[in-house]
C-alpha positions in Angstrom: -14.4 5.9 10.5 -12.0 4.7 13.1 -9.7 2.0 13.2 -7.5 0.2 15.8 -5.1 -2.2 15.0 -4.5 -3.3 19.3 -2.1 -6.6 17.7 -0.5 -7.4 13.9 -3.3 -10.2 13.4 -6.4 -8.0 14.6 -7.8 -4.6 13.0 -11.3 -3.7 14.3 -13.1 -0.5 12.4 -16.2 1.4 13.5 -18.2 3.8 11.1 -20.9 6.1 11.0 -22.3 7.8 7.9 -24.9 10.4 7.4 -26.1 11.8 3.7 -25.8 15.6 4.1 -28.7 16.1 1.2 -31.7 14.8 0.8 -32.1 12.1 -2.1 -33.9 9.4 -3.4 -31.2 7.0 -2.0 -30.8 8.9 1.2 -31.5 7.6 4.6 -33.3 9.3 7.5 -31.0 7.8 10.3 -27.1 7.0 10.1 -25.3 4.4 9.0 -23.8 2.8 12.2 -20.9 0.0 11.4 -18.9 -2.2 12.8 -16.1 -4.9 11.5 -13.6 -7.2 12.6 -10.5 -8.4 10.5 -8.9 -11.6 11.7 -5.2 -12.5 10.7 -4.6 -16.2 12.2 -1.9 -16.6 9.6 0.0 -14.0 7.3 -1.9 -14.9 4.3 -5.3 -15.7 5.8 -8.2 -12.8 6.5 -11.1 -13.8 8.6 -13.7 -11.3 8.7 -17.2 -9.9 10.8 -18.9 -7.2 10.3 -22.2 -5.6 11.6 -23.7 -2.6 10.1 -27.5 -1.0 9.7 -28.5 -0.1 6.6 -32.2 1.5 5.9 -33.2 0.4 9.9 -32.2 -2.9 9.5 -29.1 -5.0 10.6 -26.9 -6.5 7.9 -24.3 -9.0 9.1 -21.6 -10.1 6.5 -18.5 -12.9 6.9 -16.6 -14.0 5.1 -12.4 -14.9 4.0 -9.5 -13.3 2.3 -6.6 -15.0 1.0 -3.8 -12.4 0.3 -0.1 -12.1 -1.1 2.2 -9.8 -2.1 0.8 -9.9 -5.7 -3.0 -10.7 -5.5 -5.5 -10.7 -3.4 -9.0 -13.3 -3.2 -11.8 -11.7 -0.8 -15.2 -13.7 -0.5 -18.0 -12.4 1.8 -21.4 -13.8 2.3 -24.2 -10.9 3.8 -27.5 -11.1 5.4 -30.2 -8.5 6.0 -31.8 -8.8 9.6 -29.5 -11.1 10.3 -29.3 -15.0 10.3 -31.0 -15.8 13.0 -33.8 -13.2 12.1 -36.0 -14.6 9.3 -33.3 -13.3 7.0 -34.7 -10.8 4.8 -31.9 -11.5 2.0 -28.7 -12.6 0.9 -25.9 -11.4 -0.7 -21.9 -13.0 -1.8 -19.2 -10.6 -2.6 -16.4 -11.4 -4.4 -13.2 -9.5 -4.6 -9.7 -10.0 -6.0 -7.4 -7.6 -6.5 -3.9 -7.5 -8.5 -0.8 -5.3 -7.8 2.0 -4.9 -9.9 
């Protein structure tokens, strides 16, 4: 996984992942990622991502609304894409507290 934060309101990341043993939930071929974070204002996270996941394309977006004390994430994702006959949907939600 790398990560480069170029500016304070833009982190991109890029990943690969390979399973070293050979399992039921395994993959033949890598996981290849990549995501965008977007911080147009202190408390606001617009995110993109792209990633392939058993030889086919996922694409998830989605928002964060963040302060010191909590934090709201909401992600919608799509498998082959949304302008591919989408093959599925999924909506992550997230919040976190910190004390």
């Amino acid at each position: 996984n790398v990560t480069y934060q170029p500016m304070q309101q833009l982190i991109l990341s890029v990943a690969m992942e390979q399973g070293a043993e050979k399992r039921f939930y395994t993959e033949d071929t890598p996981r290849v990622s990549f995501r965008m974070g977007l911080f147009p204002l202190s408390w606001l996270n617009l995110n993109f991502g792209v990633k392939t996941i058993h030889g086919q394309i996922m694409q998830t977006a989605g928002f964060g609304l963040q302060s010191k004390y909590v934090d709201f994430l909401l992600n919608v994702s799509s498998y082959n894409g949304w302008q591919y006959n989408s093959h599925g949907m999924g909506i992550n939600l997230r919040t976190s507290f910190y004390f």
